[in-house]
N, C-alpha and C positions, 0 to 999 in steps of 0.2 A: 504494500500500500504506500503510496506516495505520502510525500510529508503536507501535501494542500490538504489532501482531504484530510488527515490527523486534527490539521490544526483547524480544518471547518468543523471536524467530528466536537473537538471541543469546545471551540464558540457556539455551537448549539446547541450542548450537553448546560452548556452555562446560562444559555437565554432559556434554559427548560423547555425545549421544541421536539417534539417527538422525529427517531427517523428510521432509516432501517438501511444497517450496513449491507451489501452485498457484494460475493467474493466469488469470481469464477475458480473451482477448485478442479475442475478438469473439463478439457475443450479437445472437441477433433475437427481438426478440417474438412472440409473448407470455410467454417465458423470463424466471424470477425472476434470472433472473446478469443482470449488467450489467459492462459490460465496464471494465477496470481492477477487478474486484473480485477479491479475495484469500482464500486459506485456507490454514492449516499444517494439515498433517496428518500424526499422530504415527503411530510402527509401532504402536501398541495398537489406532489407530484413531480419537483423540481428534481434534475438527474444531473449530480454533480459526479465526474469519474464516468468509465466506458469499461461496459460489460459485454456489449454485444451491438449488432445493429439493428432494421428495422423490423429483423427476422423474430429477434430474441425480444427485443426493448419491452412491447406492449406484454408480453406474457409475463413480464418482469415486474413490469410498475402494477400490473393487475393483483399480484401473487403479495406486492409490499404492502400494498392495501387492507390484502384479509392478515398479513404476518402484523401489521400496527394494531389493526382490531381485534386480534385475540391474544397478542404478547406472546406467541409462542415463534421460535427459529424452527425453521427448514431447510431441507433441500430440495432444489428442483433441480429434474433432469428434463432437457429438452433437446429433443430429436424426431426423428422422421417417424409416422405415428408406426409403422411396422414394427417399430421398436420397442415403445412402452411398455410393452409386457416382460420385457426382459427386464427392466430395469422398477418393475414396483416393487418395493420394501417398505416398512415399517417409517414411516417420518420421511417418507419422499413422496413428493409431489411429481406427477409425471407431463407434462404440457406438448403436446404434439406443435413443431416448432411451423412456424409460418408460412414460409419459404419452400421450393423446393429446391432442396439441397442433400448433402450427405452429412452434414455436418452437424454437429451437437456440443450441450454444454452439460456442464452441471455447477449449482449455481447455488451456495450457501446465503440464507436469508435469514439476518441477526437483527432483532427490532433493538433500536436503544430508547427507553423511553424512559419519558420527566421524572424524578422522583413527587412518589401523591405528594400535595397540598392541603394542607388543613388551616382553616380562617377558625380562629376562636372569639367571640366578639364578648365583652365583659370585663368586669372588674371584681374577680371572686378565686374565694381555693381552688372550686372548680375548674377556672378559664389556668389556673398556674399550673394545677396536675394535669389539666390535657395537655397544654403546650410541653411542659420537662418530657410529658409523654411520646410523644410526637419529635420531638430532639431527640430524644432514644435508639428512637427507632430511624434516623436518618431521613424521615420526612420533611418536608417543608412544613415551616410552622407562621402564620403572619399571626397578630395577637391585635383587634380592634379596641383599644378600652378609651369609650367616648366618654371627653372630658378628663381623663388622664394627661399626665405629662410623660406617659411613657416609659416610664423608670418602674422597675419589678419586675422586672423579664430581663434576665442580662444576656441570657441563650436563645433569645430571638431576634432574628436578624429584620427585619420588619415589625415597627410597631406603629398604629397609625392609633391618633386623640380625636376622631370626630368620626361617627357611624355612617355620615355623608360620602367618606373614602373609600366605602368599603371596596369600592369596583379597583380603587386603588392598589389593593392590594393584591392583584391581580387573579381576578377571579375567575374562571372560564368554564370551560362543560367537561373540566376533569376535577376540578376541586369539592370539597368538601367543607361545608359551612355551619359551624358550631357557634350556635345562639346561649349563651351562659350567663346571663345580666340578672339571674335572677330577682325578678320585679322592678329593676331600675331601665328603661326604655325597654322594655321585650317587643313594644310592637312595632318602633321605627328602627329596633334594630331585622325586627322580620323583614320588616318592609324594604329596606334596606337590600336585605339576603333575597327577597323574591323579586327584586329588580336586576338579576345578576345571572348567569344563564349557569348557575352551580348546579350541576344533577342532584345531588343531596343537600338537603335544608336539617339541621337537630336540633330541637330544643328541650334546654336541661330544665327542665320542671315537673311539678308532681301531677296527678292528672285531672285534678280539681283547676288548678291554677292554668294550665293548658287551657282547657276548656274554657276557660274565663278570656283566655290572649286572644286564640280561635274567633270566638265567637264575638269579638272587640275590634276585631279583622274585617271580621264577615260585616258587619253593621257600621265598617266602617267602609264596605265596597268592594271589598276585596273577596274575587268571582271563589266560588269552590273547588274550580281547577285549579288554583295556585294554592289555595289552602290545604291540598291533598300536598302538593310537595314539602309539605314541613313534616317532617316526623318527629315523634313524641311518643315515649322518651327518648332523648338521643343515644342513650345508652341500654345495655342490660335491663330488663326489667326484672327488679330482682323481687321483687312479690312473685313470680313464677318462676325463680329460680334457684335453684341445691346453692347457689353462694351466700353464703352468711352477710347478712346487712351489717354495709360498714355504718359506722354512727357518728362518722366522720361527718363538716359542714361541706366535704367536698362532692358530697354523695346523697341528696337531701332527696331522692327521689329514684335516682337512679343513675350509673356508673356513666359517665361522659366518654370512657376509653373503655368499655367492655365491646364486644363485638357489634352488638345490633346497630352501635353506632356508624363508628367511623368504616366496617367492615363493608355497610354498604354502598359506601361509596368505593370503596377499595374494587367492591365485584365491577361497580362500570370501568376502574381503569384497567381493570387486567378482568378480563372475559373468562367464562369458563372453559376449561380445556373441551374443544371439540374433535371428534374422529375428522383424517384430512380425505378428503377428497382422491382419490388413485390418480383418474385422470378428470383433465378440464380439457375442451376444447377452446380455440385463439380462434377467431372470426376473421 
C-alpha cells in the first residue's frame, strides 16, 4: 500500500468517516488489478487507489456498500462466471466479472469504521458514570451540560454549556443520545435530541416521571412519531431484572450503561452478522 492512501486512511480514521480498505490479494491476467494493489473506498462512493478497471470497479464499490452496512470483511473473487463454482468457500463472495475476459481477481474487503459516539446531555452522577463509561471502552464521548462551565469531565474531549449545540457536537444517524438532566430541562433537552437525525434517543428517568416529559411533548406538538424515538428507560430495567438494584443517585430508575441502552444503538452501527450471499450477478 502506498504511503497517500496511509496517510488518507488516517485523516479519515481522524475526521470519524467510515470507509473500506480494499486489497487485491491475487490477480491473473489479462486483469488490470495487480496484486498488492490498493483502494479506499468512501461511503459516498469516492475510489481513492486502483484495484481494477471498469470490469472489476462496479462489482467493487457495490460489495463496499453491503461490507460498510454490516461491519463484516470479505473476500471476493471475480472471474469469468464458468468459474464461480470452483472458487465458493466459507467468507467468499463470488461476482461473475463484467467483461469478457480470462482474467480474475481476488479482492480483500476491510470496513474501517468510526469508533460509536455517545452525547450525554446533563448535569448528574448519572451523565459522569456514562461518560468515565464510554472513555472505557474507547468510545467517543461529547458530554452537553446546559449552563455549565464545562469543568467535571477532565476525560472528555468535547464538552458543550448550552443544549442549543447539541447538533454541535456532532451528531448524525450513527450516534447515540443520552438524555440524563434529570428534571432540570428534560424537555428542551428532548427537543433538542429529536431535532438531530441520532437513530437512538435515552432517557434516564423513572416511569412515572417519563410519562409526565412524554406527555408534556405531546401537548406541546410534538407528533407521536418522534415521541416513539425516545426510549425509556435508557438503561437496564432492573424491576425485571436478576441485577440487584444499585441505591446508588447514579441509578434512580434505571442503569444508563446496562445494555438496553447504549447496546441499541450499538446494533444500528454494527448490523447483525448475516449469511453472504455465494454469488451476485454485475449488470
Amino acid at each position: 500500500m502506498n504511503r497517500e492512501l496511509l496517510e488518507l486512511a488516517t485523516a479519515l480514521h481522524r475526521r470519524h468517516r467510515a470507509f473500506v480498505m480494499a486489497t487485491v490479494v491475487w490477480a491473473r491476467a489479462p486483469s488490470s488489478g495487480r496484486q498488492g494493489g490498493a483502494a479506499l473506498i468512501e461511503a459516498d462512493g469516492t475510489v481513492h487507489g486502483w484495484i481494477g478497471g471498469a470490469c472489476a470497479e462496479p462489482a467493487v464499490l457495490a460489495e463496499a456498500r453491503r461490507v460498510l452496512k454490516d461491519g463484516e470483511a470479505r473476500l471476493m473473487y471475480l472471474g469469468p462466471a464458468e468459474e464461480l463454482d470452483g472458487h465458493t468457500r466459507d467468507g467468499v463472495v463470488t461476482v461473475p466479472i463484467a467483461c469478457a475476459s480470462e482474467g480474475a481477481l481476488e479482492v480483500f474487503m476491510e470496513p474501517v469504521l468510526p469508533q460509536p459516539h455517545v452525547v450525554v446531555v446533563g448535569r448528574s452522577p448519572a451523565v459522569r458514570a456514562l461518560a468515565r463509561l464510554v472513555v472505557a471502552m474507547d468510545w467517543r464521548v461529547s458530554v452537553v451540560d446546559d449552563g455549565g462551565d464545562g469543568s467535571g469531565f477532565p476525560d472528555v474531549a468535547t464538552v458543550l454549556t448550552s443544549v442549543a449545540d447539541l447538533a454541535a457536537a456532532g451528531v448524525d444517524d450513527t450516534t447515540a443520545v443520552v438524555v440524563a438532566t434529570q428534571g432540570h430541562y428534560d424537555e428542551p433537552a428532548l427537543e433538542a435530541a429529536l431535532a438531530t437525525p441520532a437513530p437512538y434517543i435515552g432517557l434516564v428517568a423513572s416511569a412515572a416521571r417519563a410519562e409526565t416529559v412524554l406527555g408534556y411533548l405531546r401537548d406541546g406538538g410534538v407528533p407521536d412519531t418522534e415521541l416513539r424515538r425516545i426510549h425509556t428507560p435508557a438503561g437496564l430495567d432492573l424491576a425485571t431484572s436478576s441485577i440487584v438494584r444499585s441505591r446508588s443517585p447514579s441509578s434512580p430508575s434505571s442503569s444508563p450503561s446496562a445494555p438496553r441502552g447504549v447496546s441499541a444503538a450499538q446494533r444500528r452501527w454494527r448490523q447483525p452478522r448475516r449469511r453472504l450471499q455465494r454469488t451476485r450477478c454485475v449488470g
